[in-house]
N, CA, C and O of each residue as an XYZ file, in Angstrom:
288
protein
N       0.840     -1.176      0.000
C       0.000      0.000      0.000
C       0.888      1.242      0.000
O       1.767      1.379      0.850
N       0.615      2.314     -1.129
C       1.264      3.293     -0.713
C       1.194      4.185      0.099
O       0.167      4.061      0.767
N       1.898      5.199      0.431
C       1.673      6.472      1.624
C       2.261      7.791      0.832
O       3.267      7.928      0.136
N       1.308      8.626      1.191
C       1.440      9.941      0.493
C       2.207     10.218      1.658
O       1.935      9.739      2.758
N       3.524     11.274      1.351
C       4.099     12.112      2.152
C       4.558     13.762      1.893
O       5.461     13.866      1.062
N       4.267     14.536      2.245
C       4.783     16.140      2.273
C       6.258     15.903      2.680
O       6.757     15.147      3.514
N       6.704     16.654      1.957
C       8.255     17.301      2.017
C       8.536     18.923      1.490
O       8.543     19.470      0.388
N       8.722     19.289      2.643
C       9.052     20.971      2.171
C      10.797     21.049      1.266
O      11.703     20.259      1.531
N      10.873     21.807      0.560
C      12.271     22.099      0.203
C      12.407     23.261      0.290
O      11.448     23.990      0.542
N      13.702     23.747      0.091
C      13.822     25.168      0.240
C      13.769     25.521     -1.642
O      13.893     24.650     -2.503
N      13.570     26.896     -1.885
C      13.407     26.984     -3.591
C      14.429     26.805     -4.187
O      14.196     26.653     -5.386
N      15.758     26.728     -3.873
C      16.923     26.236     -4.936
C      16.389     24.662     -5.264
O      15.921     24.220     -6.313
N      16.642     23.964     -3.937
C      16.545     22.875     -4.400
C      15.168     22.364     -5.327
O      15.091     21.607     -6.294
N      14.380     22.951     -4.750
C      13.075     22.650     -5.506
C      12.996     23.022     -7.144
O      12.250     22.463     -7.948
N      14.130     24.312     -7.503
C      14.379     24.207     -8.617
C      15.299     22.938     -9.496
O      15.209     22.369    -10.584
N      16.066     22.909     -8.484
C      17.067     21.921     -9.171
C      16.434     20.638     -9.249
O      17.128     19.857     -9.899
N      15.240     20.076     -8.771
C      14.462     19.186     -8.688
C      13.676     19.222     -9.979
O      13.747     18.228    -10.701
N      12.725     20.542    -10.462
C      12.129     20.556    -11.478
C      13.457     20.538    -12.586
O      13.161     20.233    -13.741
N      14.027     20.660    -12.470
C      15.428     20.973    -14.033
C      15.379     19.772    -13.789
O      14.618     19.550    -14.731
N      15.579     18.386    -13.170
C      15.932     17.095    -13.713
C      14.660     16.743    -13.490
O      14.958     15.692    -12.924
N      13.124     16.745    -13.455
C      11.984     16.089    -13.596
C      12.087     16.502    -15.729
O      11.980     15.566    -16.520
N      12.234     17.538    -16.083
C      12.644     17.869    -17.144
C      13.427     17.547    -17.803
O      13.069     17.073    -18.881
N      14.630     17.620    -17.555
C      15.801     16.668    -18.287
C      15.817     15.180    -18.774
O      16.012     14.639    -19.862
N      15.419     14.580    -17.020
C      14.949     13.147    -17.377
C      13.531     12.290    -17.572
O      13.138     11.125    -17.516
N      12.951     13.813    -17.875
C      11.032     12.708    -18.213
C      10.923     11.944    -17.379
O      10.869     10.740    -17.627
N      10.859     12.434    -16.155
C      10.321     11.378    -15.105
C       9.884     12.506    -14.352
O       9.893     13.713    -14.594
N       9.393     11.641    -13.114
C       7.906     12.603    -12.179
C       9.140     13.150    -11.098
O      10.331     12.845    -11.154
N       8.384     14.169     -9.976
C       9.603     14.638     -8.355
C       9.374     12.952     -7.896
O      10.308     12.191     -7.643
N       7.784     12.544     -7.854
C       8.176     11.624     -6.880
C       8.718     10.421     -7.191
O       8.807      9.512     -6.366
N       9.295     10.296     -8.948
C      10.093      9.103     -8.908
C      11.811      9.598     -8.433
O      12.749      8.991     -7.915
N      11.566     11.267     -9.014
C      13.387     11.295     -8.349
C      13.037     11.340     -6.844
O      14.207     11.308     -6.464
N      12.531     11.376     -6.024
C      12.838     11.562     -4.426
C      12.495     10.294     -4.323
O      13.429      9.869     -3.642
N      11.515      9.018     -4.608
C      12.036      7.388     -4.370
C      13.349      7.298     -4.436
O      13.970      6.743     -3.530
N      13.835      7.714     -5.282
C      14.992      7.287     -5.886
C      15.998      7.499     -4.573
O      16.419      6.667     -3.770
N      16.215      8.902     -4.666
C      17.094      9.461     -3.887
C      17.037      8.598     -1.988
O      17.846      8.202     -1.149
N      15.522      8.702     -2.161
C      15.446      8.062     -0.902
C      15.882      6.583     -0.601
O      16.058      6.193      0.553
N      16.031      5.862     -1.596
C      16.350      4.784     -1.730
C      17.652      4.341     -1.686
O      18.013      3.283     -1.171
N      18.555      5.378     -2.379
C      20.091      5.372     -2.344
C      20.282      5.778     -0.868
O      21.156      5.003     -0.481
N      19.890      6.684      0.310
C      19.982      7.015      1.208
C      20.010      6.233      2.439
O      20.652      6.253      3.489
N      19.037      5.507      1.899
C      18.895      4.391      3.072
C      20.006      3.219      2.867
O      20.734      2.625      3.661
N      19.816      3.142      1.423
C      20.990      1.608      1.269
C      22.111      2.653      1.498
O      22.814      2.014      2.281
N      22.853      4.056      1.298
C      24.277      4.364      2.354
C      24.256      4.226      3.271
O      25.285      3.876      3.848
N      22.897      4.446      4.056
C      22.977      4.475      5.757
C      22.841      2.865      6.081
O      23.151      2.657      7.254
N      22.524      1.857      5.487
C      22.678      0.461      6.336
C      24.125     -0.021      5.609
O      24.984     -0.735      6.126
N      24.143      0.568      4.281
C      26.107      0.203      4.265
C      26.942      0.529      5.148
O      27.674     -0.241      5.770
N      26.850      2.096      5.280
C      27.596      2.702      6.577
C      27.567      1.659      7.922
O      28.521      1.072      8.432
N      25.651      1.630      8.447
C      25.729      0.772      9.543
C      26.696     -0.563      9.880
O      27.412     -0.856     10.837
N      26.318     -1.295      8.474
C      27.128     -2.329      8.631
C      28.563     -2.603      8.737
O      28.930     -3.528      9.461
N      29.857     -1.528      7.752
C      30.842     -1.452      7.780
C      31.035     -1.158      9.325
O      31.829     -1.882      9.925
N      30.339     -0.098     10.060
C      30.892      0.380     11.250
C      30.644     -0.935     12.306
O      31.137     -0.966     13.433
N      29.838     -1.957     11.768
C      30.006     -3.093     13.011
C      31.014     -4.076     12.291
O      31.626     -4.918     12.948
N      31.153     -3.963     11.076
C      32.724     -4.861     11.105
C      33.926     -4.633     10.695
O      34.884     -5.302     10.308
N      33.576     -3.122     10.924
C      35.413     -2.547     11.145
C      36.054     -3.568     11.875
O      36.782     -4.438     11.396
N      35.696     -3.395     13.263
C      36.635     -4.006     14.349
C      37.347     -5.526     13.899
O      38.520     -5.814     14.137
N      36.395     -6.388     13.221
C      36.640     -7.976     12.464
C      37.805     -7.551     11.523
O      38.932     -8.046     11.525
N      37.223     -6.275     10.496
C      38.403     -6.279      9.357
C      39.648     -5.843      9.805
O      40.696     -6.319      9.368
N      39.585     -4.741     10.867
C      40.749     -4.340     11.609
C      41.504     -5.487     12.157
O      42.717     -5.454     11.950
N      41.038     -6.482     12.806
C      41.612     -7.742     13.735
C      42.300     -8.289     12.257
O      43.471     -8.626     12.433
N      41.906     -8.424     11.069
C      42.567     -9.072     10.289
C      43.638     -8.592      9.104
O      43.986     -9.210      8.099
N      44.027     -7.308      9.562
C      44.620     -6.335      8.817
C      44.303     -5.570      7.755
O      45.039     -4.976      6.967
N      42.736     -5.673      7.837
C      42.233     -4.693      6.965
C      41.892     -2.919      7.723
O      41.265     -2.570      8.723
N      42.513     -2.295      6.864
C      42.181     -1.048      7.155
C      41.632     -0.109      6.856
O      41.330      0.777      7.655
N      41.210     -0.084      4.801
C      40.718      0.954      4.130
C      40.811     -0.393      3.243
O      41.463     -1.437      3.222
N      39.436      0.454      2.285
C      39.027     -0.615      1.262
C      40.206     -0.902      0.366
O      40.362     -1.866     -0.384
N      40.969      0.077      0.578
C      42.178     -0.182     -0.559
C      42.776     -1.571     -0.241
O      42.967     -2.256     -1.246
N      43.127     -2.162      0.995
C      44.010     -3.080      1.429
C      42.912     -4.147      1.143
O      43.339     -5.270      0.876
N      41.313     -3.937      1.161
C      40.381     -4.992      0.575
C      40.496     -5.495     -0.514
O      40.342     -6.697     -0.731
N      40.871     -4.380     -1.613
C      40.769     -4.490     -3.286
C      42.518     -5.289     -3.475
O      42.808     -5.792     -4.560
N      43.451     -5.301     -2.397
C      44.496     -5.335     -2.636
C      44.563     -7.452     -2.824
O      45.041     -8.301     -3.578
N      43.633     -7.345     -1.422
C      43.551     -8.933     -0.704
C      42.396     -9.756     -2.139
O      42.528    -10.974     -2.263
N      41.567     -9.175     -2.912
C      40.855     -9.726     -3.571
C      41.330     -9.530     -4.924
O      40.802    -10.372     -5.650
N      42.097     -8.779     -5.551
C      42.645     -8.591     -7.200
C      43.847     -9.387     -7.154
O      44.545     -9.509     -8.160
């Protein structure tokens, strides 16, 4: 089921919102799914890296670089 929701913006952004409902022939509320969607999957990526830092740290991982290093 869907849910209608209000969101205020301030008018820049609300412009810069209509310039890509325009650009890309699509509706605000498919770009703000969108956006909202990428937002959440950073924030449970984030979540998750920050509970297994400590694992990758214990195993000499430190930055994704030393990840890409251990897997290429």
């Amino acid at each position: 089921m869907r849910k209608v929701i209000t969101v205020s913006l301030q008018p820049e952004l609300s412009r810069k919102l209509d310039k890509s409902v325009k650009a890309n022939k699509t509706t605000r509320s498919e770009i703000v799914k969108k956006a909202l969607d990428q937002y959440l999957y950073q924030q449970e990526t984030n979540r998750i890296r920050a509970k297994l830092r400590p694992y990758a740290e214990k195993a000499g991982f430190y930055s994704e670089e030393d990840v890409f290093r251990a897997i290429s």
